[in-house]
C-alpha positions as a Markdown table, in Angstrom:
| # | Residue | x | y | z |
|---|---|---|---|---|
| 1 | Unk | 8.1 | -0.7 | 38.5 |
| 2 | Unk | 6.7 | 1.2 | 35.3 |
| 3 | Unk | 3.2 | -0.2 | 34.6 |
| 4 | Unk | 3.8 | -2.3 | 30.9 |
| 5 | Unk | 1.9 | -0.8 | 28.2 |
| 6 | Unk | 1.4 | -2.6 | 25.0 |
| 7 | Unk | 1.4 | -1.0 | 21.6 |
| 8 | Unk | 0.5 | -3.7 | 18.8 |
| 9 | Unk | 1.5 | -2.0 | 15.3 |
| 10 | Unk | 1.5 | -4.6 | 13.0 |
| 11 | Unk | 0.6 | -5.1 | 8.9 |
| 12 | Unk | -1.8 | -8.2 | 7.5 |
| 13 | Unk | -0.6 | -11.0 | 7.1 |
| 14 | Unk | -1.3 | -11.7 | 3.7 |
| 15 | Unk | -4.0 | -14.5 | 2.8 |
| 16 | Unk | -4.0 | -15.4 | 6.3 |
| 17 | Unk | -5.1 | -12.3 | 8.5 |
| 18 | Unk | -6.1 | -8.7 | 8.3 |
| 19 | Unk | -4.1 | -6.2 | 10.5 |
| 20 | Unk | -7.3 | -5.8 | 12.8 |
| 21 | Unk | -7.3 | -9.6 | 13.3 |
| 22 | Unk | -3.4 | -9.8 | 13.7 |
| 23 | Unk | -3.9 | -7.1 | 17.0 |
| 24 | Unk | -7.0 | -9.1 | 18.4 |
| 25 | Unk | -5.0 | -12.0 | 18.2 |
| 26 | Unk | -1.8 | -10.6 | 19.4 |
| 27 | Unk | -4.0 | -9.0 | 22.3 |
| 28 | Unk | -5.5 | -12.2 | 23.4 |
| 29 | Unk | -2.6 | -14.5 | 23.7 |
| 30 | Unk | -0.7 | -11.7 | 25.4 |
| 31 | Unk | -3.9 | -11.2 | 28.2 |
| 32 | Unk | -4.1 | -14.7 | 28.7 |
| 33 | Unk | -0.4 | -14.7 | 30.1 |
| 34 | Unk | -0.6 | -11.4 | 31.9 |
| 35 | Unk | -4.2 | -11.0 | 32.9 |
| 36 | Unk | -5.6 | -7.0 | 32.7 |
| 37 | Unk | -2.4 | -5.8 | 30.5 |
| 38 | Unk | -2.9 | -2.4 | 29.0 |
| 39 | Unk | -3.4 | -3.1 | 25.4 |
| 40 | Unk | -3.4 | -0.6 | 22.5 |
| 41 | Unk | -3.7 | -1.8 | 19.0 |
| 42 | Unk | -3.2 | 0.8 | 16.0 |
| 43 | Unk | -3.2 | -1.4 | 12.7 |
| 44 | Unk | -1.0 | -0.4 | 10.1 |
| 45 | Unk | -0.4 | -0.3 | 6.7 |
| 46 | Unk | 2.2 | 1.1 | 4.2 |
| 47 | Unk | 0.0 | 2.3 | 1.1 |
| 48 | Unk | -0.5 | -1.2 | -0.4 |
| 49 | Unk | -3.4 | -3.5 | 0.3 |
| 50 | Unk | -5.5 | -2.6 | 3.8 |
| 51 | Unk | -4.1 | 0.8 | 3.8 |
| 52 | Unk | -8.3 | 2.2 | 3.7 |
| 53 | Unk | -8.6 | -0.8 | 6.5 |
| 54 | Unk | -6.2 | 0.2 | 8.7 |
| 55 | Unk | -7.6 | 3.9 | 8.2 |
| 56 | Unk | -10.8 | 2.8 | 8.9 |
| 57 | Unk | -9.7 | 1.1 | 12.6 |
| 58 | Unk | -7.9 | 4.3 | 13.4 |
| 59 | Unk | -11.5 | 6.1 | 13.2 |
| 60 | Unk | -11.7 | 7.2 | 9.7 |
| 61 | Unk | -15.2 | 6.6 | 8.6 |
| 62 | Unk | -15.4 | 3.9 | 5.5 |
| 63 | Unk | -17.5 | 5.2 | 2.4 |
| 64 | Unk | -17.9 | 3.3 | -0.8 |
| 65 | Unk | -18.1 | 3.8 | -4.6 |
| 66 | Unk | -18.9 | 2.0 | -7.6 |
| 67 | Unk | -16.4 | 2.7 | -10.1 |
| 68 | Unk | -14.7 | 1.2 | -13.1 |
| 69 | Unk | -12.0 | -2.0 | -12.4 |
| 70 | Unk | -9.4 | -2.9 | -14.7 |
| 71 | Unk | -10.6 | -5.2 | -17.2 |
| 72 | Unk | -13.7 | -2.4 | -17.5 |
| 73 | Unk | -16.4 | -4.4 | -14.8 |
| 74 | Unk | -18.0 | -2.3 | -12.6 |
| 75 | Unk | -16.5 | -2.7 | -9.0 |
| 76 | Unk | -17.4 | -1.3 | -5.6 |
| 77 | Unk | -14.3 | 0.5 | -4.3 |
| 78 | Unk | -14.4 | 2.0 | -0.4 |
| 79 | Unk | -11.9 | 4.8 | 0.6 |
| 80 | Unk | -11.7 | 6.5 | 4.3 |
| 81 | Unk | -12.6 | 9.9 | 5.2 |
| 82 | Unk | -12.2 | 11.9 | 8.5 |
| 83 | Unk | -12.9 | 15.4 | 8.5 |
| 84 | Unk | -11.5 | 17.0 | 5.2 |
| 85 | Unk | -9.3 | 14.3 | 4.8 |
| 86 | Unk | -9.4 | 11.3 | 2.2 |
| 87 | Unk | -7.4 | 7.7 | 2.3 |
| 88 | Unk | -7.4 | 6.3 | -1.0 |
| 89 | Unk | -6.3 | 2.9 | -2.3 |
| 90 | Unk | -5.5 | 2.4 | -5.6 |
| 91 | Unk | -6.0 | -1.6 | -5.3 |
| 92 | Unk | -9.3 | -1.0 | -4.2 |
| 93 | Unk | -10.1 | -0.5 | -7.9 |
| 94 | Unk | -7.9 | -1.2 | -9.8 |
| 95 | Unk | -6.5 | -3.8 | -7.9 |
| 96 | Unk | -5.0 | -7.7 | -8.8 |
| 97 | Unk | -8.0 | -9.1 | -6.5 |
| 98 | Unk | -10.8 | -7.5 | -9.6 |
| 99 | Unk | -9.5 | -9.5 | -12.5 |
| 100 | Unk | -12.2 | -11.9 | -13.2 |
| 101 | Unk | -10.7 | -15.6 | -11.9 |
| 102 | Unk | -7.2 | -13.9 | -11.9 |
| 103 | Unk | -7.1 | -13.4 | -15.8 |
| 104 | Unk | -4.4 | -11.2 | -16.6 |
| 105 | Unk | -4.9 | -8.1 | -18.7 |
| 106 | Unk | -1.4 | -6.4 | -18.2 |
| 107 | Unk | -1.8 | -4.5 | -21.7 |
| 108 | Unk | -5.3 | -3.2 | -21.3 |
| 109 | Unk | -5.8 | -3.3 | -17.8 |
| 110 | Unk | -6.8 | 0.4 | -17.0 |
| 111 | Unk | -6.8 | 2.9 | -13.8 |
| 112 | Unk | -9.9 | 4.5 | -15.0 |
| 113 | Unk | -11.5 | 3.5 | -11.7 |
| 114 | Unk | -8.6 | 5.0 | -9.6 |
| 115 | Unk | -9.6 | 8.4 | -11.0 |
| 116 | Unk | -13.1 | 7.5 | -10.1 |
| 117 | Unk | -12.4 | 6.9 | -6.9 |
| 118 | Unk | -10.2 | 9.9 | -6.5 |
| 119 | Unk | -13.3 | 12.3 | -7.8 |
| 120 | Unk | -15.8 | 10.1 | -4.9 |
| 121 | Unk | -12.9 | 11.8 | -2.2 |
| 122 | Unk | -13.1 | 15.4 | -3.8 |
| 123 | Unk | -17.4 | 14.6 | -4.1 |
| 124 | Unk | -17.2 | 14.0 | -0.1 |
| 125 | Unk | -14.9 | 17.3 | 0.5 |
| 126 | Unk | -11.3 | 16.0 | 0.7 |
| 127 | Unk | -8.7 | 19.0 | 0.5 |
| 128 | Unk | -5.9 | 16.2 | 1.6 |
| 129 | Unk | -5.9 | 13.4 | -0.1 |
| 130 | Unk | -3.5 | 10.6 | 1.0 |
| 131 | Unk | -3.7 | 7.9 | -2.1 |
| 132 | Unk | -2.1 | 4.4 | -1.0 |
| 133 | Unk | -0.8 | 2.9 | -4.1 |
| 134 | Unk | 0.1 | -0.9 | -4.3 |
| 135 | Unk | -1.2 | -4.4 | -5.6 |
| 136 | Unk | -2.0 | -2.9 | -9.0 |
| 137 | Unk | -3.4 | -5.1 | -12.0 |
| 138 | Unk | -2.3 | -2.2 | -14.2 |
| 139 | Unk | 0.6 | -0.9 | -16.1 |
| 140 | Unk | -1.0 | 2.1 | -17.5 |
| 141 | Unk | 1.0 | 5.3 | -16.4 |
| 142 | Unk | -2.1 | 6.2 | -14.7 |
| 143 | Unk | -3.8 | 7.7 | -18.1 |
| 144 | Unk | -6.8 | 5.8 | -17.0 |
| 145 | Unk | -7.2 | 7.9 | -13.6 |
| 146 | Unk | -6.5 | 11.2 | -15.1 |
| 147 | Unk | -9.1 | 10.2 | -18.2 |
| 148 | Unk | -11.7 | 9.8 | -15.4 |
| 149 | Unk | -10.5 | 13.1 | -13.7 |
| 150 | Unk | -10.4 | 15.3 | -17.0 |
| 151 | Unk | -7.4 | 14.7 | -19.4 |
| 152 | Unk | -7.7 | 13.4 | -22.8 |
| 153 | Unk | -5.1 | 11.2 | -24.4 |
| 154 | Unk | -5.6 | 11.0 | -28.2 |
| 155 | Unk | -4.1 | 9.2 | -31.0 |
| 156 | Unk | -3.0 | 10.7 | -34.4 |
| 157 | Unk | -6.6 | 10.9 | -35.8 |
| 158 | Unk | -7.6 | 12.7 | -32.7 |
| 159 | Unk | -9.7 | 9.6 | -31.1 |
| 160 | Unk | -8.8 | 8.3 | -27.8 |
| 161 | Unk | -6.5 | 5.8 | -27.6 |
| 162 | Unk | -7.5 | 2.3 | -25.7 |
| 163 | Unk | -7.0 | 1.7 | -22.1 |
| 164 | Unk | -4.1 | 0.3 | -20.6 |
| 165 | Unk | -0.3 | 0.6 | -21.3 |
| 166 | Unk | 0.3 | -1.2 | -24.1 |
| 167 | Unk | -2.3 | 1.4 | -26.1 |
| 168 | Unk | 0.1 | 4.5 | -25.3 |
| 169 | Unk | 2.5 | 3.9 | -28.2 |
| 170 | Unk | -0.2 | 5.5 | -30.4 |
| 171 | Unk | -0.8 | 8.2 | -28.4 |
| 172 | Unk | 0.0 | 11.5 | -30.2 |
| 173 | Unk | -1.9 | 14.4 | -27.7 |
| 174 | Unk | -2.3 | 14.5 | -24.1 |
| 175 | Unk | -4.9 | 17.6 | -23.5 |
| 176 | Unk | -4.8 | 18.0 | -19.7 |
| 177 | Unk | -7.1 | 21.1 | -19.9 |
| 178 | Unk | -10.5 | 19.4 | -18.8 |
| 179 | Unk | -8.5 | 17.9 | -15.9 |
| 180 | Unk | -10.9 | 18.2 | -12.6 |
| 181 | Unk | -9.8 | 21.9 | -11.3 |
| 182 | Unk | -10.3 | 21.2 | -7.8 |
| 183 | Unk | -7.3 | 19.1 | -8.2 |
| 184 | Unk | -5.5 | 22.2 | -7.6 |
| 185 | Unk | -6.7 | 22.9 | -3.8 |
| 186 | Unk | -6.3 | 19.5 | -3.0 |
| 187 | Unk | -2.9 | 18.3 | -1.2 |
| 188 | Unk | -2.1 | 15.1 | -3.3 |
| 189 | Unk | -0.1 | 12.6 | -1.1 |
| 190 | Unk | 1.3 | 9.3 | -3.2 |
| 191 | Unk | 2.2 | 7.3 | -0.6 |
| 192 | Unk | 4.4 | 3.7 | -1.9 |
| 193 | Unk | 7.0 | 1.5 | -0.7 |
| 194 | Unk | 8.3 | 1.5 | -3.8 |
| 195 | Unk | 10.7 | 4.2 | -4.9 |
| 196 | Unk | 11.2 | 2.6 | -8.7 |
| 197 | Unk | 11.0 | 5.3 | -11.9 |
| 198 | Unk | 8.4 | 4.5 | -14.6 |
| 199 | Unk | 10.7 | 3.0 | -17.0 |
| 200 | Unk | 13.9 | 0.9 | -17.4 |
| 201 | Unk | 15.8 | -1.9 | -15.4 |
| 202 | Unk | 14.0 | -0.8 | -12.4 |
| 203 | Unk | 10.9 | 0.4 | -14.1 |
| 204 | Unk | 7.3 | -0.6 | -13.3 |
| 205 | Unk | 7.3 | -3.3 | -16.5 |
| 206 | Unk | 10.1 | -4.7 | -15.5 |
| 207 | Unk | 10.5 | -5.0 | -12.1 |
| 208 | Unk | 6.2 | -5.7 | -11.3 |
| 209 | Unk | 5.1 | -6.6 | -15.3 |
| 210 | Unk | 5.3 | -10.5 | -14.8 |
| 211 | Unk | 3.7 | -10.2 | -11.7 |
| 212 | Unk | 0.6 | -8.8 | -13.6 |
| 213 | Unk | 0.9 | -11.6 | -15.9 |
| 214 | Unk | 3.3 | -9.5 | -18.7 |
| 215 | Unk | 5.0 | -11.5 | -20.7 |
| 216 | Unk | 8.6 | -10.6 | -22.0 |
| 217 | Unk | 7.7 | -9.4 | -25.3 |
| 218 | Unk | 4.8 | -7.3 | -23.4 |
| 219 | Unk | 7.1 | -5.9 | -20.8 |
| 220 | Unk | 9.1 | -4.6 | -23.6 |
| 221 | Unk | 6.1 | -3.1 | -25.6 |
| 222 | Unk | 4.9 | -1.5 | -21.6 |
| 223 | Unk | 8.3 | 0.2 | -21.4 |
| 224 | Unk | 8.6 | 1.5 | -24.8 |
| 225 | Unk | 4.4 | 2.5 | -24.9 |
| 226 | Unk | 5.6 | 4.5 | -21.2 |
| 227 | Unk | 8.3 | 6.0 | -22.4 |
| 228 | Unk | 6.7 | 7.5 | -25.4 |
| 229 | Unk | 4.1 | 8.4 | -23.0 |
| 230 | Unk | 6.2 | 10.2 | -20.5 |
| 231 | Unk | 7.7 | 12.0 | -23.6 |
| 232 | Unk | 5.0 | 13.5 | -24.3 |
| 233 | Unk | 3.8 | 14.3 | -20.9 |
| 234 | Unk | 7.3 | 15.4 | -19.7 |
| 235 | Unk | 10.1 | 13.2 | -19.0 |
| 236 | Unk | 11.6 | 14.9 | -16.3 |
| 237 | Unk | 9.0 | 13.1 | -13.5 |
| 238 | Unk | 9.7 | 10.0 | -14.7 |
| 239 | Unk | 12.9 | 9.3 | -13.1 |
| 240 | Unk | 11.5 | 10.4 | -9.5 |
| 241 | Unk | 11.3 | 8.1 | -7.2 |
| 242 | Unk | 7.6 | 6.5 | -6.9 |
| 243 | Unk | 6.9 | 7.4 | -10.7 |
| 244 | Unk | 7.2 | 3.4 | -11.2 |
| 245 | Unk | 4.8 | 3.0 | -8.0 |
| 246 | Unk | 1.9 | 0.7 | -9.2 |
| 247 | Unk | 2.5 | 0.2 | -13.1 |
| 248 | Unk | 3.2 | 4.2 | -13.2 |
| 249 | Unk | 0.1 | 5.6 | -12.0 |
| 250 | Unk | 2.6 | 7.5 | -9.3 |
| 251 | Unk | 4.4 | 8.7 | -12.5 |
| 252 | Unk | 0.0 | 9.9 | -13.7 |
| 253 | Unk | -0.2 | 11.5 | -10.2 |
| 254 | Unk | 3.5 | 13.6 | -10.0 |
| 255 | Unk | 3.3 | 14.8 | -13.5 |
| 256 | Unk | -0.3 | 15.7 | -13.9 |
| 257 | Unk | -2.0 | 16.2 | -10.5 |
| 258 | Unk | 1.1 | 17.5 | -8.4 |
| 259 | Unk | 1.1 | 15.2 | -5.7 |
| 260 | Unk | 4.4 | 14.6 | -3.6 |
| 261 | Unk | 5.5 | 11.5 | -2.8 |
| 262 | Unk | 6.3 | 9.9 | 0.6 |
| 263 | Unk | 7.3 | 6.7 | 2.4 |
| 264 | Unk | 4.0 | 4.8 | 2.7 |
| 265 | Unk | 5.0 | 3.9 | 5.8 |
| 266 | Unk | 5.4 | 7.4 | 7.1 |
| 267 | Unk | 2.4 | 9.1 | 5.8 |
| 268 | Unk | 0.2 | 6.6 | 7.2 |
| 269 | Unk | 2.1 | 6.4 | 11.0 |
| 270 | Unk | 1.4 | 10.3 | 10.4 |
| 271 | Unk | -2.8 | 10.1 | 9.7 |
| 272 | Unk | -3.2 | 6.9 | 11.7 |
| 273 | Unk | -1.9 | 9.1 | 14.9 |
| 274 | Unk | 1.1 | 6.6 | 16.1 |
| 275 | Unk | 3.2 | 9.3 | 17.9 |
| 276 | Unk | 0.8 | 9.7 | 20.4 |
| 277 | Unk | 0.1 | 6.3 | 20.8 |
| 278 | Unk | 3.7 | 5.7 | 21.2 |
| 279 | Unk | 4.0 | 8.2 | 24.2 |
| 280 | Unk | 1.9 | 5.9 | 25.5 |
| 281 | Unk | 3.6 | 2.5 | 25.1 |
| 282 | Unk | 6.4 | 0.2 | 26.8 |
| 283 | Unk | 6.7 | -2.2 | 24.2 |
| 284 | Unk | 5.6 | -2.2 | 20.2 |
| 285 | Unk | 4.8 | -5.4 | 18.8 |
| 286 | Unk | 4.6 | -5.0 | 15.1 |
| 287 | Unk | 5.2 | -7.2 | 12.1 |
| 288 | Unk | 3.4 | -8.6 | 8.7 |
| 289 | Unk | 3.5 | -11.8 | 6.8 |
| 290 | Unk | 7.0 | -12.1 | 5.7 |
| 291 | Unk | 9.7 | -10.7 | 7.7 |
| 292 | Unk | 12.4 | -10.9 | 5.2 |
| 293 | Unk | 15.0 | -8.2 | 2.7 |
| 294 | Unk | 11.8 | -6.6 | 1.3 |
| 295 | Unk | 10.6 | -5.8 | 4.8 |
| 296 | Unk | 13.8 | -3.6 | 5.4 |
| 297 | Unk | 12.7 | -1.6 | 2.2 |
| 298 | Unk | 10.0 | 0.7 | 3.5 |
| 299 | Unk | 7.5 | -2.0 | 4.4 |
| 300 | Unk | 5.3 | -1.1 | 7.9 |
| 301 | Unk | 7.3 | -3.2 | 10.4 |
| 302 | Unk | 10.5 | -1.1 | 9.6 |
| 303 | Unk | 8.9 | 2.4 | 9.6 |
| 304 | Unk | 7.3 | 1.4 | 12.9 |
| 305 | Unk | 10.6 | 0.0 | 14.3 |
| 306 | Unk | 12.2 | 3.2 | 13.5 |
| 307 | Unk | 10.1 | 5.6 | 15.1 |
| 308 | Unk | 10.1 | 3.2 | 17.9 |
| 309 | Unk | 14.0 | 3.0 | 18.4 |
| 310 | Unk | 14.2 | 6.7 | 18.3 |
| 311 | Unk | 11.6 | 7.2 | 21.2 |
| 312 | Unk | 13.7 | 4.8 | 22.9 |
| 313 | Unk | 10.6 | 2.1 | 23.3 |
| 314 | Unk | 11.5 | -1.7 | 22.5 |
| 315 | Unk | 10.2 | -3.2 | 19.5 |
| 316 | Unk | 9.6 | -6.7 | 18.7 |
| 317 | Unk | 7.9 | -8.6 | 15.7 |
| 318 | Unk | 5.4 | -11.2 | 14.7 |
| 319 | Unk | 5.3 | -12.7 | 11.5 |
| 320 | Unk | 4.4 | -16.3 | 9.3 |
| 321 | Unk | 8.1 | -16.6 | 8.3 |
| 322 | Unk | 11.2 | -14.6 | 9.2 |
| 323 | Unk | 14.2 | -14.7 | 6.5 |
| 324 | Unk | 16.3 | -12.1 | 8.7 |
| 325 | Unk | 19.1 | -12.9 | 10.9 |
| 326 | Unk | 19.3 | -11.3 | 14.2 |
| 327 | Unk | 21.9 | -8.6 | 13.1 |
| 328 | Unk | 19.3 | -7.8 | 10.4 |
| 329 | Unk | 16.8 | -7.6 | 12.8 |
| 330 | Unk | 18.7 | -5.4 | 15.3 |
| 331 | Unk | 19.6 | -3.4 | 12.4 |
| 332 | Unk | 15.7 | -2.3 | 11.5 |
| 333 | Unk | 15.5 | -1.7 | 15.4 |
| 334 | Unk | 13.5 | -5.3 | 16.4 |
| 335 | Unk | 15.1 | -7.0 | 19.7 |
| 336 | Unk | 13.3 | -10.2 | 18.3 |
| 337 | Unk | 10.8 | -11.4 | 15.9 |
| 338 | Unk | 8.8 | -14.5 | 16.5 |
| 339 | Unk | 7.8 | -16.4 | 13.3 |
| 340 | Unk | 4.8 | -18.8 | 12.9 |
| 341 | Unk | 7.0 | -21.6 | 11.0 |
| 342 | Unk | 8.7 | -22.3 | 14.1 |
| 343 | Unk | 5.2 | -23.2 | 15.7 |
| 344 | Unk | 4.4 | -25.0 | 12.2 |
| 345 | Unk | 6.7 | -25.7 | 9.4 |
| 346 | Unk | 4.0 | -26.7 | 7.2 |
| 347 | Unk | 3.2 | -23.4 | 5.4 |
| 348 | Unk | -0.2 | -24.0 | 4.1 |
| 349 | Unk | -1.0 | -25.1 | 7.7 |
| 350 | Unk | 0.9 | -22.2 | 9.2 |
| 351 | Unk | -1.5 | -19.8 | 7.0 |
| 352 | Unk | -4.7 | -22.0 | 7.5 |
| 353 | Unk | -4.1 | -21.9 | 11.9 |
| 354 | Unk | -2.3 | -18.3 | 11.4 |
| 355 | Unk | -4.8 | -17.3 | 14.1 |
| 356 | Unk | -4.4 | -19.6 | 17.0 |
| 357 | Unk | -0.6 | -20.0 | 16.3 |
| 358 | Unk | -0.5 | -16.0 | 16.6 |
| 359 | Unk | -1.9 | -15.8 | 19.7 |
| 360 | Unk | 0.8 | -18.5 | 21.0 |
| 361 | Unk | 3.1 | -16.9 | 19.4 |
| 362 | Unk | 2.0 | -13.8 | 21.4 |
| 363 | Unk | 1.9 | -16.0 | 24.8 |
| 364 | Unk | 5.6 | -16.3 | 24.6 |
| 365 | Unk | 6.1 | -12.6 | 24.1 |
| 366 | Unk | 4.1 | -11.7 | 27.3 |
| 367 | Unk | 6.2 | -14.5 | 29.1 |
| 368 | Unk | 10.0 | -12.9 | 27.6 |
| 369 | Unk | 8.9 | -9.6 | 28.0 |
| 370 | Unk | 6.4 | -8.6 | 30.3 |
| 371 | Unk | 6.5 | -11.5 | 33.5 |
């Protein structure tokens, strides 16, 4: 009988446990059933929050920044390196987790430290550049990032016009002339799970402005001060997928930085090196917080469950609370998922024990599958 070999390529759960603590838990409860079990953790992320984190497991070396957040504080920001090339999360300044006490700013809230953080990357010799973006506090079209790389965005008496989205409308110039020019030897990678354009019904204000604290009147003045901007800047990138990504800072990086966008997922499976560790594995175990529609959408589980299924290696998930029937599930490529609530229906106790529960959780894996 083939000797089981475990590959554990799971994303945080959310509030509850980072994806390195997810795979030592995982690890532990599935050890304590089958004593000695070849275990491989590769934690994963798909360009939202922990994307630097899960870079950083994977042997990227973690480097850190102070830079601008989006209310205008001064934040430390870290990014990964390895070699030449950069991971850089968007979140990790400009993120929902820096407004003070989670006061909403979703007019002025700016990406000027994004751009700051991308310059740190090209200061430490990045020629690839793979920028995660996700869990934004901003709405700004990116003009904040490309005003810390370079470009000017100036009103009708030539001054520049205030940070944030809502202070586009007056925008009457875009110079992108002073833009950093070692932009142009870089390879830009957006990496999202969201393939929204910058504006409309599925637009970034509409679809992620409440979420930032956007009211309905400012969701309407967001999509009408992005629209004019994208005028201006060219229109034609803002119906590509991933221009919405992040209150339009993937629209920022397309239109003004040329960066191509991909599946999250994907790029990050790519620099994390999960192929090889594939070749390697008898069973995935991957999985996140929720396991639910959204997850089918681009989120990590799914990209790792596809590779997976087409190496012909079973797959099966972990996760606080599962809102996918089975056929759902077999769709995306998971024999089965095993959710936390069915340990512990009480969700606040779920997330407070998500630990223990996890590696019980992971007890019964190693008994289904590998005993």
């Amino acid at each position: 009988m083939e000797t089981a070999r475990v590959l554990v390529a799971a994303d945080k759960f959310k509030g509850s446990l980072t994806a390195v603590q997810v795979a030592e838990r995982v690890t532990a409860g599935l050890r304590r059933v089958v004593p000695g079990l070849e275990v491989e953790t590769l934690p994963v992320a798909d360009g939202g929050d922990g994307t630097v984190a899960a870079a950083v497991a994977a042997g990227f070396e973690r480097r850190e920044a102070r830079v601008t957040g989006p209310v205008g504080d001064p934040v430390t920001a870290a990014y990964a390196l390895r070699g030449a090339t950069a991971v850089v999360e968007m979140a990790e300044a400009s993120g929902l987790q820096h407004l003070p006490d989670g006061v909403f700013a979703p007019l002025t809230a700016t990406t000027y430290g994004s751009g700051e953080l991308l310059a740190a990357a090209l200061d430490a010799g990045a020629t690839t550049i793979v920028f995660g973006v996700g869990g934004s506090a901003t709405t700004d079209g990116g003009a904040g990032m490309l005003a810390a790389l370079g470009a000017r965005f100036l009103d009708a008496d030539g001054k520049p016009v205030g940070p944030g989205g809502g202070e586009l409308a007056a925008l009457a110039e875009a110079d992108l002339s002073g833009l950093d020019p070692r932009l142009k030897d870089v390879d830009l990678i957006l990496a999202s799970d969201v393939d929204n354009p910058l504006t409309g019904p599925k637009g970034a204000p509409e679809v992620y402005g409440r979420q930032k604290g956007a009211s309905e009147e400012d969701i309407a003045v967001l999509d009408a001060a992005l629209a004019h901007y994208a005028s201006i800047l060219g229109p034609e990138k803002a119906a590509l997928p991933g221009a919405g990504a992040a209150g339009g800072i993937g629209y920022g990086a397309l239109v003004a930085l040329g960066a191509r966008f991909r599946p999250g997922i994907e790029v990050m499976l790519d620099v994390l090196g999960f192929a090889p560790a594939l070749a390697r594995a008898t069973l995935v175990i991957t999985g996140e917080g929720s396991l639910d529609e959204q997850t089918l959408h681009g989120k990590a589980p799914a990209g790792v469950a596809a590779a997976a299924r087409e190496a012909g290696i079973e797959v099966v998930a972990v996760c606080g609370r599962l809102a996918l029937d089975p056929e759902a599930l077999e769709r995306a490529g998971i024999a089965r998922a095993y959710a936390l609530a069915d340990l512990e229906p009480d969700p606040a106790v779920s997330m407070a024990q998500a630990g223990p529960l996890l590696e019980r959780a992971a007890e019964s894996i190693a008994r289904d599958f590998l005993s």
